[in-house]
N, C-alpha and C positions, 0 to 999 in steps of 0.2 A: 687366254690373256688378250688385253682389247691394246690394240697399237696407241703408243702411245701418241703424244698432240700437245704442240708449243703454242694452240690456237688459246688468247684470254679470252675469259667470260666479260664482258661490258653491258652496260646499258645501252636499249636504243634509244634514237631520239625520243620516240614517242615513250617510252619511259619512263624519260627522266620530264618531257612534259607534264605528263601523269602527276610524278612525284612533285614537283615544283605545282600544281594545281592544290595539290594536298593541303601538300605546307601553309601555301598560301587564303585558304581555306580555314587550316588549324589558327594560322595568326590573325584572321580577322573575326574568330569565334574568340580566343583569347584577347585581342585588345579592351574590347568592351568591358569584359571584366576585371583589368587589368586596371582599366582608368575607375571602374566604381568602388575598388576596392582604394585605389587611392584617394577620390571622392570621400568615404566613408570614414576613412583618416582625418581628410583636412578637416570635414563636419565634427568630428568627435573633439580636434584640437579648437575648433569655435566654439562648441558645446561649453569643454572647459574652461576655456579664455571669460565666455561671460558668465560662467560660475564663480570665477574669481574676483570679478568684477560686483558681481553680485555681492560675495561675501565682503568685499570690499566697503561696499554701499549699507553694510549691516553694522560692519563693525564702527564706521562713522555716525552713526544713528545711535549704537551703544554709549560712543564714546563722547560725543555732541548732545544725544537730545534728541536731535533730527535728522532726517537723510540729507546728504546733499543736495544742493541747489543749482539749477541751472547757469548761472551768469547773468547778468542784467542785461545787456546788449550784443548786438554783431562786432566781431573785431576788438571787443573788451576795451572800449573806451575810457575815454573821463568817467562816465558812471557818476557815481555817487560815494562821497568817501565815509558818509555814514553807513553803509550796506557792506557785510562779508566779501575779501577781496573787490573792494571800490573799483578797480580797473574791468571788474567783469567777468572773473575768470567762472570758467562752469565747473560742471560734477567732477568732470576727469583731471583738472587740476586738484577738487578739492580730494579726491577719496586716492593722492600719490603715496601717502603715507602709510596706505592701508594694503597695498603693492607691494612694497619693500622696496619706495621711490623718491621719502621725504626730502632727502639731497635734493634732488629737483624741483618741491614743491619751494623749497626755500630761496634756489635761485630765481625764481618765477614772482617771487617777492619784490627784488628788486624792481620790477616796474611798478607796484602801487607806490613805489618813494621813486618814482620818475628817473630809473636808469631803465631806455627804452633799448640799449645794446645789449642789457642782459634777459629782455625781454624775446626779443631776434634769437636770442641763442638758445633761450626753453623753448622756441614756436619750433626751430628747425631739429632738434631733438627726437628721435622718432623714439617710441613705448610701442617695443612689440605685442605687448598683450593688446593694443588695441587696435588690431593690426587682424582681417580672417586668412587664412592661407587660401582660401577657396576664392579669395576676389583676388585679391592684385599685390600682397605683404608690404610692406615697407615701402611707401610713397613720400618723396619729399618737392612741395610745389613749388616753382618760383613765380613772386608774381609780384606790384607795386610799381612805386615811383618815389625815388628819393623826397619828391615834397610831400610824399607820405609817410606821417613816421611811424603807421603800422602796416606797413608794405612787410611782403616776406623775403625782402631783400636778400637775405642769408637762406631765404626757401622754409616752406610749413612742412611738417610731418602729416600726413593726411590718416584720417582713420574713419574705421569702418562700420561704427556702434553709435547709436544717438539715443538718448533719452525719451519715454513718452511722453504726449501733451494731446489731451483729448479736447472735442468739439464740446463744450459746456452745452450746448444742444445742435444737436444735430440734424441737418437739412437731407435728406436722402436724395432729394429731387435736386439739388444743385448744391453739392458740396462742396467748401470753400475755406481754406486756412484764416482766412480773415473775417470775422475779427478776432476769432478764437487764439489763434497761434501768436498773434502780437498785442492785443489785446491796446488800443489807442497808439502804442508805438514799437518805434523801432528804435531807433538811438535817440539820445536826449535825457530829461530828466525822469525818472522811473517811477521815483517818489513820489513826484507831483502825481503822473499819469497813474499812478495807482489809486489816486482820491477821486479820479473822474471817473462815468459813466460809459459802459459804451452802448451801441447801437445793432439791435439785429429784429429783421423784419418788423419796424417800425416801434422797438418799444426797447428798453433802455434798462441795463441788468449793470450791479456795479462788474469789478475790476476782481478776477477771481480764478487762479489756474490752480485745477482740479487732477492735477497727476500727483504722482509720485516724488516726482521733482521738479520744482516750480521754479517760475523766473525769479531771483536774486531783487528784492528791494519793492517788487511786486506783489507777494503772496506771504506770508509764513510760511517758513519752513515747515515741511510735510513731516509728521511724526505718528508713530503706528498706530495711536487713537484717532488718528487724522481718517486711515484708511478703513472706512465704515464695510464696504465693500467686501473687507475681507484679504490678508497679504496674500493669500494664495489664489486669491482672484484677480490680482491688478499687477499690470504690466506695466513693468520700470524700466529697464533695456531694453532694446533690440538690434536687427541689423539693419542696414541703411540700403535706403534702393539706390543704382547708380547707374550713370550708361558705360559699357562693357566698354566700348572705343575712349570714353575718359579716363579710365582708370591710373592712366600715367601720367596726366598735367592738371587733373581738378576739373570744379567744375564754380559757378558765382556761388553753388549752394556748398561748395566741397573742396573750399582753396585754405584755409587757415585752419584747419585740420582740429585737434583736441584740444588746444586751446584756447579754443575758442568761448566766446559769451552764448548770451541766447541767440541758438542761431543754427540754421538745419542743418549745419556742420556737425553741430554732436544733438541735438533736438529733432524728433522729427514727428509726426502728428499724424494719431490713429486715426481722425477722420476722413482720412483718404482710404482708398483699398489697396494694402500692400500686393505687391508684384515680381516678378523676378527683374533682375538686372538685362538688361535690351541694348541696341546699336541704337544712339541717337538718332531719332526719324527725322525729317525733313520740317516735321512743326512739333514740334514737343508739347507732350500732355499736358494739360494744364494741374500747378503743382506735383508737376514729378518731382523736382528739390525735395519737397516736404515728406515723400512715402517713405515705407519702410518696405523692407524686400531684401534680398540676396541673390547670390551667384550660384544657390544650393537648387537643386530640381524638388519642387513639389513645394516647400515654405524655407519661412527663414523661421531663427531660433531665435528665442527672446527669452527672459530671466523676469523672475515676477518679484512681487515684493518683499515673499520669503524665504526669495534667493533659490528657488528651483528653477530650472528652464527646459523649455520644453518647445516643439515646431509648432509652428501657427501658422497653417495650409495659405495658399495664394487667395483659395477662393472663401474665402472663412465670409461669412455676411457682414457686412460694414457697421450696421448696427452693432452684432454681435464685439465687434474687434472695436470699434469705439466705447462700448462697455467696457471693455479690459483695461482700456486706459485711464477713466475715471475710478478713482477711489471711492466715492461718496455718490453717485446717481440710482444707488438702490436698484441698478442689475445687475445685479449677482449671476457672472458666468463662470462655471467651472468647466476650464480648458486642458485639460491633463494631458 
């Protein structure tokens, strides 16, 4: 028989260093995973968010004729009170109904009959579907001046999806939202600016936006004969590029949020090469307001005409990704 012994068994220091080495070891092999599988989540809830959006955008086309329209101008002005919602409103006011959000499209009403308080109250209104979980959720900006009376006094709902608008021809060697993306204006009258001419590389093409969803008083409405191209070739949503350190008070291209008019707030223009989402640099790109891009590693997600949606890589060829945006240019790309 072995004497018996009050001595515990313990760990030594070195050990429990060991052990604690391990651990720590285990948890930084498990983080990584941990965040991609939640990553994979939030991508999936964007996925679906602009599938809805998408069917959204169909069922307006059924139910109309035509898809939704962009809005006539920034900030949904005076406009034009002969053109759909005169004030300016774009696609995401138009396609509320199609959400199971008409209540608010009718309060939003009130400002084409000049109650601009009830107008204040739809801007700071946030609509989670337009909202990615992967950028920043539910942003409300504040920003103006009483002697402006579409300041977002009461604060805008900011979102994260903008409509395409392609380069009618495209300059690879110096690529430029202008005149494409404004085509003669910005605010003002639309109607007129729709009869004039504009100007590129010295020779003069009318008044003519070739997406999906066109500017409001500017174009005809786009309707699926419109889209020669092909719906499952052309790009009508997507995600919006943004800088990562803005994401919680806006930005000149990202402060009046969804309802907004024509305006990189919810528009934003293939002609550029989308990107991911960055810390604003010390000189900013020229037309980064206009890109499109996300907070997602590798592309952003975009929804096409027939309502599928699919990634479209960062480095996709600019040519190619400005085809997607045009309905009618006779390059036919299939992006699956």
């Amino acid at each position: 028989m072995k004497p018996s012994s009050n001595r515990k068994m313990a760990f030594t220091l070195v050990e429990l260093l060991v052990v604690i080495a391990i651990i720590g070891v285990l948890v930084a092999l498990l983080l990584p995973a941990i965040q991609a599988a939640r990553e994979a989540a939030r991508r999936t809830t964007c996925v679906n968010q602009l599938k809805q959006m998408g069917l959204a955008m169909l069922n307006h086309e059924s139910a109309t004729g035509a898809f939704p329209t962009g809005g006539s101008e920034p900030w949904h002005d005076e406009g034009d009170a002969s053109v759909s919602f005169g004030k300016g409103y774009g696609w995401m006011v138009q396609i509320l109904p199609y959400v199971e959000n008409a209540a608010l499209q009718n309060l939003s009403k009130g400002y084409g009959a000049g109650d601009a308080q009830r107008d204040r109250v739809v801007r700071g209104t946030p609509v989670p579907l337009y909202n990615c979980p992967s950028k920043r959720g539910i942003v409300i900006s504040y920003e103006g001046t009483l002697e402006n009376p579409d300041a977002c006094l009461e604060g805008c709902a900011l979102t994260d999806y903008a409509s395409s608008t392609p380069a009618n021809l495209l300059d690879v060697s110096r690529p430029s939202y202008d005149p494409w993306f404004w085509q003669g204006i910005t605010h003002g009258d639309v109607l007129s600016a729709a009869q004039q001419e504009i100007r590129f590389k010295n020779n003069k093409y009318p008044v003519s936006y070739q997406g999906v969803i066109v500017r409001t008083g500017m174009s005809d409405p786009c309707k699926t004969r419109n889209i020669t191209d092909g719906l499952s070739n052309t790009m009508a949503l997507g995600e919006k590029r943004l800088f990562t350190n803005l994401y919680q008070i806006g930005a000149p291209y990202d402060d009046i949020g969804w309802t907004d008019g024509w305006d990189p707030d919810i528009v934003r223009y293939t002609g550029y090469q989308p990107g991911p989402d960055i810390e604003q640099p010390a000189k900013e790109p020229q037309g980064y307001g206009f890109n499109f891009g996300s907070s997602h590693p590798g592309g952003l997600n975009a929804v096409f005409a027939d309502g599928h949606v699919t990634q479209i890589t960062y480095d996709i060829d600019l040519i190619v990704f400005n085809a997607m945006g045009d309905r009618q240019d006779g390059l036919v790309v299939d992006y699956q």
